[in-house]
C-alpha positions in Angstrom: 26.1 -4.0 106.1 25.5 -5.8 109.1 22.4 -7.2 111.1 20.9 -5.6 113.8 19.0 -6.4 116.6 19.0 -6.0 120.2 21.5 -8.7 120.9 24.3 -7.4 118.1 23.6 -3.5 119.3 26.1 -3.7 121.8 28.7 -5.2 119.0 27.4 -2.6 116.2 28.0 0.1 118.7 31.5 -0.9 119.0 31.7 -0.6 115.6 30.8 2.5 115.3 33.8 4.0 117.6 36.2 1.6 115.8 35.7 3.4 112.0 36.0 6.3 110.4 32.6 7.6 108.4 32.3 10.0 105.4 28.8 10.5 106.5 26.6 9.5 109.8 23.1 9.9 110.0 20.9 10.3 112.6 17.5 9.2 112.5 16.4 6.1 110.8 13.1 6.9 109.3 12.3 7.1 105.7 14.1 10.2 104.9 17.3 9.3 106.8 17.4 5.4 105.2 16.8 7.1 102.0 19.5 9.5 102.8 21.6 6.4 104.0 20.9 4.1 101.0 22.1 6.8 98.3 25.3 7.6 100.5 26.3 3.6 100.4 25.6 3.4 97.0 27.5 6.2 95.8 30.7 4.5 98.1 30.9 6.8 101.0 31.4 5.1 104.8 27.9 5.3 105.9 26.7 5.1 109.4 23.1 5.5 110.5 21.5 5.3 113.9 18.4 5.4 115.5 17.0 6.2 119.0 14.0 3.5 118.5 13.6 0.5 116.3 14.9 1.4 112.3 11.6 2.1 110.2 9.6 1.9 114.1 7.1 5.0 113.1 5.1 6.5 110.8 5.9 8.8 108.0 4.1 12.0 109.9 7.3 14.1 110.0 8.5 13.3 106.2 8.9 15.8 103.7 6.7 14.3 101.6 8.4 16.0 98.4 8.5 12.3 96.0 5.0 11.5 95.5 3.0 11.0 92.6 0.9 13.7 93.2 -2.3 11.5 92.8 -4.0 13.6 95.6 -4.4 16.9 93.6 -6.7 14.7 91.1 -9.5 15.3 94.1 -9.2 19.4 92.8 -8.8 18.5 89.2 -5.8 20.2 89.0 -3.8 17.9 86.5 -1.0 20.2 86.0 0.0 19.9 89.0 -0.2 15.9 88.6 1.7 15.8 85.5 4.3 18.2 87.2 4.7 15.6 89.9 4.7 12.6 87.5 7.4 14.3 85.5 9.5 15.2 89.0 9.4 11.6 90.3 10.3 10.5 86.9 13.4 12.1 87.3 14.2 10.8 90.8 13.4 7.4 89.7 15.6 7.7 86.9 19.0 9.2 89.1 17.8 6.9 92.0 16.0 3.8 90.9 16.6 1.8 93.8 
């Protein structure tokens, strides 16, 4: 992995055209470093790029499908919580980084 910032971009860019990627991914929000993260770490040539700054926004546009489901305690709907719990269990068990 390599550093980035506005005076390598030029350099990474390069970089880019000189390899060959398993996988490149556009967009660097949450979803797409996520994305990014389990791709490098399960060995595949991973590129991701970004039209702004990496991590620049908010979350607004995420899936929002791993959360602890702490929000549905407001209905009292704790099935739905312990549903959640158990789902993100999972995920943090295949994918604890």
């Amino acid at each position: 992995m390599m550093k980035f910032s506005k005076e390598t971009r030029q350099q990474a860019i390069d970089k880019l055209k000189e390899r060959t990627l398993d996988l490149l991914i556009i967009g660097g929000g949450i979803t797409g470093a996520g994305v990014a993260l389990q791709a490098a770490a399960s060995g595949l040539e991973t590129g991701l790029i970004e039209m702004q700054d990496f991590a620049e926004g908010t979350s607004s546009r995420s899936t929002k499908l791993v959360h602890g489901g702490i929000r549905y305690l407001k209905q009292f709907d704790v099935e739905v919580v312990a549903d959640t719990v158990g789902e993100r269990a999972v995920v943090q068990q295949i994918a604890p980084h």
